[in-house]
Structures are given as C-alpha cells and as structure tokens.
C-alpha positions in Angstrom: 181.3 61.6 105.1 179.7 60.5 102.0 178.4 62.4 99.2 174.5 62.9 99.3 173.1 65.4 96.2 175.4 69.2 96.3 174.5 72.3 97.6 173.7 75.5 95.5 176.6 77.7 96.4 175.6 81.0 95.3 178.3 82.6 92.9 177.7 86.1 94.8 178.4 85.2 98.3 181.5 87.1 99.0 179.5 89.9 98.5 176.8 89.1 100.9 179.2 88.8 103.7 180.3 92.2 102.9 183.7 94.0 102.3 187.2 92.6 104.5 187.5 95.6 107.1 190.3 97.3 108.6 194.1 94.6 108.9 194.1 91.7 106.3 194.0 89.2 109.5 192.2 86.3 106.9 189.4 86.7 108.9 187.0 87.1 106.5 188.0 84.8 104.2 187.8 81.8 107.2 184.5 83.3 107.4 183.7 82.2 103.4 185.1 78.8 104.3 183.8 78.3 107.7 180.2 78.7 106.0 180.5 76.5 102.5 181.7 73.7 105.7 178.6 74.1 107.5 176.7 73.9 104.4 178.1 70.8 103.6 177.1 69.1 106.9 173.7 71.0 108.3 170.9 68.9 107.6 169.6 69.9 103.8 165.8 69.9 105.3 165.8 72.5 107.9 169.7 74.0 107.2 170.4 73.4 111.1 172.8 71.2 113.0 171.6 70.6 116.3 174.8 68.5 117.8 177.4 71.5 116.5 180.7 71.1 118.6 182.5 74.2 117.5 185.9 72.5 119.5 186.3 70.1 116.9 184.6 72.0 113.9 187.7 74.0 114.3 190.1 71.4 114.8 188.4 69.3 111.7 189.5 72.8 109.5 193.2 73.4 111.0 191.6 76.7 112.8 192.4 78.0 116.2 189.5 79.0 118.9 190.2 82.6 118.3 189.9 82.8 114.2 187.5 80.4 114.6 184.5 82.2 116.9 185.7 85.4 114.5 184.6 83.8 111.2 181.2 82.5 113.5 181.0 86.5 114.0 181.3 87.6 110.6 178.3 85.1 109.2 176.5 85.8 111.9 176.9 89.8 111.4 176.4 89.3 107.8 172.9 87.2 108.6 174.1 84.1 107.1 174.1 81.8 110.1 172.8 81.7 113.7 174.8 79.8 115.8 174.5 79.2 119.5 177.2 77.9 121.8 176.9 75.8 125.3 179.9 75.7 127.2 180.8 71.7 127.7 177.8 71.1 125.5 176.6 70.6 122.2 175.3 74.1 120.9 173.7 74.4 117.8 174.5 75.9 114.1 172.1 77.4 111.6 172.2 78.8 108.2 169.8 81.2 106.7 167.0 79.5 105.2 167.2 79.4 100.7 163.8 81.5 100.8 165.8 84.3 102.4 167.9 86.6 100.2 170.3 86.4 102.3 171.1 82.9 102.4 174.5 81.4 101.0 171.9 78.5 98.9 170.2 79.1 96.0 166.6 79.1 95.8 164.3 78.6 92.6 162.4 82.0 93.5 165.2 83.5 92.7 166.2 82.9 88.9 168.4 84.7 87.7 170.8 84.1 90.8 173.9 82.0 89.8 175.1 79.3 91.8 177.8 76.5 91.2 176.6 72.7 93.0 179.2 72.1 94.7 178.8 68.2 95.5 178.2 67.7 99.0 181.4 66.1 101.4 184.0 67.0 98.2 185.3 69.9 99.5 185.6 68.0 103.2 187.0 65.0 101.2 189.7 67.0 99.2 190.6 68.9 102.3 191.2 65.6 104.5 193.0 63.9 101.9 195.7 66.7 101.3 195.7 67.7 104.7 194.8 71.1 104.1 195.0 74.5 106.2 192.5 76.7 106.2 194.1 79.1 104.3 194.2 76.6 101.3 190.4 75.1 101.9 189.2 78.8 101.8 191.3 79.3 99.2 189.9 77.0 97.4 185.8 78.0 97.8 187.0 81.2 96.9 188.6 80.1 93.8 185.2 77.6 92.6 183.1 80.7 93.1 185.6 83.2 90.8 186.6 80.8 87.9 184.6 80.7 85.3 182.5 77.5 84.8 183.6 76.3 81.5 187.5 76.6 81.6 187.9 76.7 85.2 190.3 79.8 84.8 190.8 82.6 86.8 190.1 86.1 84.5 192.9 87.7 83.0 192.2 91.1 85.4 193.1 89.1 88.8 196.4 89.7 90.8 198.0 88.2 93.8 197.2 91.9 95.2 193.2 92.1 94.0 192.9 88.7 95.4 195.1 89.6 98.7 192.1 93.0 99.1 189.0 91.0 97.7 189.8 88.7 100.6 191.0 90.5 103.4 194.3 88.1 103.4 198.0 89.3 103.7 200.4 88.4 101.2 202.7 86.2 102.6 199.2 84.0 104.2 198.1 84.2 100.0 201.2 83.1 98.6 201.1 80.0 100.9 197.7 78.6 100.2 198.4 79.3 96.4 201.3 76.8 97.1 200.0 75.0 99.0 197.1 74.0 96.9 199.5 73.6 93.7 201.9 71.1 95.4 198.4 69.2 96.0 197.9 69.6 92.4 194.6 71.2 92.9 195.5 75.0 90.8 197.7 75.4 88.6 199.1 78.8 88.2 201.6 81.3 87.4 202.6 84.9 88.9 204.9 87.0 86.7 206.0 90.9 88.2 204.4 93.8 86.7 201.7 91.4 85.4 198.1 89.8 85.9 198.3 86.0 87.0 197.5 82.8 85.3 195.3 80.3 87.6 193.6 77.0 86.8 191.0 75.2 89.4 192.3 71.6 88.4 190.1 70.7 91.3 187.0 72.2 89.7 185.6 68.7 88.1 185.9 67.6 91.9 183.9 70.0 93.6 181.2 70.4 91.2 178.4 67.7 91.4 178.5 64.8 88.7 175.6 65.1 85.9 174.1 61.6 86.0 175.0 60.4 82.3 172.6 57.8 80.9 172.3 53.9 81.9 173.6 51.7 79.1 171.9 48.9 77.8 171.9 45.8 80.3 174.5 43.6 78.0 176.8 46.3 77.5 177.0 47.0 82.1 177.0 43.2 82.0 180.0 43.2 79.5 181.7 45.8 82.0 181.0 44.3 85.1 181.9 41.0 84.1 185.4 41.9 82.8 186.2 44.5 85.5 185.9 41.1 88.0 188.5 39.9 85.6 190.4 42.4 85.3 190.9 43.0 81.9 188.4 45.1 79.2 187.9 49.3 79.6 188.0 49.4 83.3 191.6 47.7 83.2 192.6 49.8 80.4 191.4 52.9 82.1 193.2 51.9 85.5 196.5 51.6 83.7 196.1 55.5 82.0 195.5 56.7 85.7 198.5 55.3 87.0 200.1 56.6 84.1 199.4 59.7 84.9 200.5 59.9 88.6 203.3 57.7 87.7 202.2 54.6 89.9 204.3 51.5 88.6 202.3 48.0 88.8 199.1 46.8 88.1 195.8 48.3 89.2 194.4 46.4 92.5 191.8 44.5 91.9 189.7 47.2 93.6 190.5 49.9 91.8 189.3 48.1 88.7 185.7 46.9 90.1 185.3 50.5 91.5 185.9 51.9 88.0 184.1 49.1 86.0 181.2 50.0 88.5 181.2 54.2 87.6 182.0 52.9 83.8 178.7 50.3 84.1 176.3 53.7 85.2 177.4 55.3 81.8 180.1 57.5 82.7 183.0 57.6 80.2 186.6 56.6 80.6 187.7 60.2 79.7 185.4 61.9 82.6 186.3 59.3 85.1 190.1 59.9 84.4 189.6 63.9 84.5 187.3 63.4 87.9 190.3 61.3 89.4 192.7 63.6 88.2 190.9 66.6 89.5 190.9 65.2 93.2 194.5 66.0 93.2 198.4 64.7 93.4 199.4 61.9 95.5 202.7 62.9 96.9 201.4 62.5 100.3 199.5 59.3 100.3 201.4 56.6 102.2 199.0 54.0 99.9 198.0 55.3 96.4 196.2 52.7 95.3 193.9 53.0 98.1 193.5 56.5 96.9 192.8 55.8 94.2 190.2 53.0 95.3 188.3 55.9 97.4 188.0 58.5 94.9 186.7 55.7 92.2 184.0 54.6 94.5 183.7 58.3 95.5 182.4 59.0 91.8 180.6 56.3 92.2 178.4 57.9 95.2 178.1 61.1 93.1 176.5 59.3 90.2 173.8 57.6 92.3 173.0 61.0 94.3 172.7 62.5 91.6 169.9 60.0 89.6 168.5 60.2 92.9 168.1 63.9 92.7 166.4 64.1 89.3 164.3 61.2 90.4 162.9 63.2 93.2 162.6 65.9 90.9 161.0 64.0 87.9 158.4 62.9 90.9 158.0 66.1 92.3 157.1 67.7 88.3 154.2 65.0 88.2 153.5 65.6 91.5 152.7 69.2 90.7 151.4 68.4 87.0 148.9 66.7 88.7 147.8 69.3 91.7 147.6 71.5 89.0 145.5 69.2 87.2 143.7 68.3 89.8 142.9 72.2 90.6 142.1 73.1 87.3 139.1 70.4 87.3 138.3 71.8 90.7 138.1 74.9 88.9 135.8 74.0 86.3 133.5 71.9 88.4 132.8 74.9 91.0 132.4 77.1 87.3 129.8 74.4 86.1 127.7 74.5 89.6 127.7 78.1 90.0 126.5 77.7 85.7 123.7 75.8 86.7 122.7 77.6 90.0 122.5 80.7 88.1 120.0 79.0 85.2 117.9 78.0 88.2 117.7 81.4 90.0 117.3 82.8 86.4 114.1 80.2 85.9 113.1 81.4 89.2 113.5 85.3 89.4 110.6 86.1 86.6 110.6 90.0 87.3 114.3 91.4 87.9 114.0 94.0 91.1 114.5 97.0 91.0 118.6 98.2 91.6 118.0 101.1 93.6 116.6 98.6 96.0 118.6 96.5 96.3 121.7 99.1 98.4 124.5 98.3 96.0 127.0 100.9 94.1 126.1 102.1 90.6 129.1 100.2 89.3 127.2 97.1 90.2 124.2 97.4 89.2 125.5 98.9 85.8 127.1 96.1 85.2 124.7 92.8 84.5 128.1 90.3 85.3 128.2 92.0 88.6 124.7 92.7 89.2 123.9 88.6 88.7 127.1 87.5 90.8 125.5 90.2 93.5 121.8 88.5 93.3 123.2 84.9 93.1 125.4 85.8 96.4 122.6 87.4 98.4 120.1 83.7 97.7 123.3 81.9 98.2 123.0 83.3 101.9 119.9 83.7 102.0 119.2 79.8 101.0 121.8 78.9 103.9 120.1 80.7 106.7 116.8 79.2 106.2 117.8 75.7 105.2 114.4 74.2 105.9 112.7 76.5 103.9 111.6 76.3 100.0 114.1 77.6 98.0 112.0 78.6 95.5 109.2 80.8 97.9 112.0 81.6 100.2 114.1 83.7 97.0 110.6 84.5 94.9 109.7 86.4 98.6 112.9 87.8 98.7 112.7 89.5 95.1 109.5 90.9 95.2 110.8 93.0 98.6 114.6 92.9 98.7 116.3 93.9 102.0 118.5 92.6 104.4 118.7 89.1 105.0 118.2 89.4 108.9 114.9 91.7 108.1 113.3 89.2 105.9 109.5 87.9 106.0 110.0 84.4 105.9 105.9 83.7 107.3 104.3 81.4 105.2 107.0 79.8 103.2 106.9 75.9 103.0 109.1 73.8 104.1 111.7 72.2 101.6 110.9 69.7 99.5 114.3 69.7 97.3 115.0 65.9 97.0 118.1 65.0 96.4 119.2 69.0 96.5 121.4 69.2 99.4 119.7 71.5 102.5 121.0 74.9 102.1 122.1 74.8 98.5 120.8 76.6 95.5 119.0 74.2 93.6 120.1 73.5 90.1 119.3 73.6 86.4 120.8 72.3 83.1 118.7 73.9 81.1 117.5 77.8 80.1 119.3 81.1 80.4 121.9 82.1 83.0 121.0 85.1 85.1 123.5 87.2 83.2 121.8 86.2 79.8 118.3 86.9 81.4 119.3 90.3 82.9 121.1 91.5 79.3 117.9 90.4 77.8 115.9 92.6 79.9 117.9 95.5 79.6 118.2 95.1 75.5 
C-alpha cells in the first residue's frame, strides 16, 4: 500500500476509548492499534471499508480471532467504529465520521484539538518490514501519540509500570514490544530500578507526514537528476553516508541513487532524507538491504508528492471559498440595492403615511420607522405578487388609504399593469428620492 496524504490522529484518543478494565489482557491497547490500522486503509471520503475481511485484517497484524473481535468490541463500545461481520463474506468496517467528537480524526471545527499526521500506509509499511507483533505495532501508535513532537522523547514522569496501567498490558507482554521495537531500531530507550525511563521514537520522522519543501529552480533538479543517472554528485554522496550508517559495504545500486536524486530533485535535503531513512528502522532482518533501502527512498518520494497534492487541493479549495464568499457578498449587496430602490419607489408612491394603529402590528414596530418601513415594504411586496396583473401603483395607493388584510382587499377598479420592462409581480423601482425610512423620519420630525 502506498502512501496517499496522512490521517489526523488525534493526540487524545486513548482517552476516548476510555480507561483498560479489570486483567491487563492487552486488550485495550490492540484496540488503539486495531483502529489507527483501519484508519489507514478506510476510504478517507466516507471513513468506511465496504470489502473488510476481518480473517485476514487479523492475520495482516499478527492477532488471533479471539483478541481480535475484542479490540472490534472495545471501538465499537467506545463509538469509534461500526463494524459488521458476514460469516464467509465480506462484512463491512466504519469509523466515526471527523464531524463527530467522538471520532479518532481530527476535524477543523474543532481547533484547539491536537493531532499528529500520521502519513498514511507508514505505520503498515514499518510494521511489514520488521515483521512486527502486535504488541510492538500498538506499541508503537501508543508511543507517536505520547512523545512529544519536537524531540520525540517520552516525558521524564513515565515508567515501564504507568505505561504497563495507561495501557492495560502486563509486564512481561510490555517489556517485549519495548524490545522488540529497539532491536528494529525504531525507540531507543533505557529502564533503570527505582527510576523514570528514558525513551526515544526514532521512528517518529517515519510516521509523521513529510512537509512538501520547495521545488528548486529547473537547472539545479536538472543538475541532480542528471548526475544521480550517473551516479556520482549529492545523491551518490548521500547514498554512501546511509550505508555508512547501517554499515552496508559496497557501492550504492544504481537504484538507490536515482530514487534519492529523485526526493533530492523535489527540494528535500540530504540531511532530512538521511534522518527519514534512518527513522524507518535497522536492517538486521532484511535478506536484501539495498532493496530496502531502494523502497524506503522511493517511499519518501510518494510522501512528497502526496503531500504537494494536499496543499494543492487545499490552495484550490481557499480560492474556491474566497470566491463563494465573494460571490455571496455581491449577492448581498445587489438584493440591498433592489430592496434601496423598491423602497424610493413605494416612498414616491405612498404620499400620506397610514395611520399605525391600523395597520395590526406591535407598538415596537410601528415605534420604530426601520421596522415600520421593512413592515409596509413587506405587506406591497405581497400584496404586488398576488395581483400581478394589476397596477402597482393603484393597487398599493388603494391599499394605503384603507389598510387591511391582503385577502380582504378592494381591488375593483384598478387597471391593469402597464410596468414595462418591470417584471409582473415586482415592486417597481426608483433611483432617485427618499427611501421610505427617510420619508417616515421626516414625517415624524
């Protein structure tokens, strides 16, 4: 699976599945990794997978049936998911929408909620590389959400036993995803009796999406690209520090040095490609490291491109709503300048104002000459529409000199309408005069 943009992983979501209950079976900690898994392969758009084969979900993360349908439980107890099983069939698997609180994804609405992006198919890709258990993935999504951000280390108040109750894991099940994940060279860390640990997410650069960096000039990722196919230049020279530093002997594959010329041509520096390579861990168990190395290069690759994909789409979706609002605002001002002009005409037409207490409407109305003209203008705007044939002018000059309910009104010997290019059933218009607030302040002054 390929990256494709990351997911907002919100930093609290331990806490919305609630506090580990009663024997520290791991369950709920399955449960925290079970859930960051299906967010990394439900479809971003609707949050659901509708071919879910929970058989081999739960091989793919080293899980048996039994833990498995518990850490289904758990999220769906805690409202996080909704999944629904067919035996022999594909069932399906939904997480909570980002618009509800309860979701595991950020959502804008909600901003001051912190979240870390974890790039979408690294934790997956990590996991299959070092042949992870469970207990280590989990591990691991527990430990992105607790370091902090910009020294990916674990606070000085943590302990094997915090971590073992925060989780709901036994000791012995803790002590051997620590290890496990720093044989992989993922943490890095360090318990000492009587005292609080020492933990670093090495892994951290590898799990959080790439910021796009930005494009050089077209000579200088020419310049790159053309001695990358050589072989020689920055990209060879950063090849050789990264087999340096996993002790590979040889010269880089010809692969390996296109695939980094390629993430050094889209602006990314030699230093944060080495620490992003570094970050995906060891490579005691690869039978071929320079492939490794080849898959992770182009990996940082993908993570580039999603990601100037992403603020693409989000520099489009800015002018997008720049110009709605645009758009709305002239709306806005258009409807103001009609109902303007409507309200000079009725002024121009209405030469005696009627009297209030005729006219049924609250004293805070008719007090009021804003609200007392919006209530006038309202009653010929329907009165105008319900007798669309009729003379505008006669039809509201009648209707002033006896107000009363529009259903009741005399409309024998009006004319018929002669408005011109005035739309049938529309209050005429005038540029010119008073509005029928100015007119009705004038009278009352």
């Amino acid at each position: 699976m390929t990256a494709s943009g990351y997911i907002p992983l919100r930093i609290d979501l331990p806490d919305l599945l609630g506090k580990p209950m009663g024997r520290k079976d791991g369950h709920y900690l399955s449960a925290l990794g079970v859930g960051v898994r299906l967010a990394e392969v439900v479809d971003w758009r609707t949050n659901r997978l509708d071919e879910f084969s929970s058989v081999a979900f739960a091989k793919d993360q080293h899980m048996n049936w039994r833990r498995f349908r518990k850490a289904l439980g758990y999220l769906t107890n805690s409202g996080l998911a909704k999944v629904n099983l067919k035996p022999f069939n594909f069932g399906t698997a939904e997480l909570a929408s980002r618009e509800n609180p309860k979701s595991l994804l950020h959502d804008q609405s909600r901003v001051k909620e912190q979240f870390v992006a974890l790039s979408r198919g690294s934790l997956q890709g990590i996991a299959s590389e070092h042949c992870l258990s469970w207990v280590a993935s989990s591990l691991l999504v527990a430990l992105l959400l607790l370091v902090d951000h910009r020294s990916a280390q674990l606070d000085d108040d943590w302990t094997k036993t915090r971590l073992s109750d925060h989780f709901g894991i036994g000791w012995r099940r803790l002590s051997s995803g620590l290890n496990e994940l720093d044989q992989a060279g993922l943490i890095q860390f360090q318990v000492r009796r009587g005292k609080n640990m020492s933990l670093t997410l090495l892994a951290r650069d590898a799990l959080v999406a790439i910021t796009a960096p930005p494009i050089p000039k077209r000579h200088e990722r020419r310049q790159i690209l053309r001695d990358s196919t050589k072989g020689t230049g920055v990209s060879e020279e950063t090849c050789q520090k990264i087999l340096s530093h996993y002790g590979v002997s040889g010269t880089p594959s010809r692969a390996l040095v296109r695939a980094i010329g390629e993430a050094l041509a889209m602006g990314i520096s030699p230093h944060e490609i080495i620490e992003r390579m570094v970050a995906r861990g060891s490579l005691t168990k690869a039978n071929d490291p320079m492939a490794v190395l080849v898959s992770r290069a182009r990996q940082i690759v993908v993570e580039i491109t999603d990601s100037r994909q992403q603020i693409e789409k989000r520099q489009l979706q800015e002018k997008e709503s720049a110009k709605a609002l645009l758009d709305q605002k002239e709306l806005e001002e258009l409807k103001l300048a009609i109902y303007q002009d409507e309200s000079r005409w009725l002024a121009s037409v209405i030469e005696v104002i009627p009297d209030v207490s005729k006219l049924n409407i609250s004293p805070l109305v008719s007090s009021n000459p804003r609200l007392l003209a919006a209530h006038i203008h309202s009653r010929c705007s329907e009165l105008i529409t319900q007798f669309p044939e009729l003379d505008p002018t006669e039809l509201i000059q009648k209707w002033i000199n006896k107000p009363s309910e529009l259903e009741s009104v005399d409309v024998s010997g009006v004319n018929h309408s002669v408005t011109g290019d005035v739309q049938p059933g529309a209050i005429p218009r005038s540029r010119a005069g008073p509005t029928l607030v100015e007119k009705l302040r004038q009278t009352r002054n």
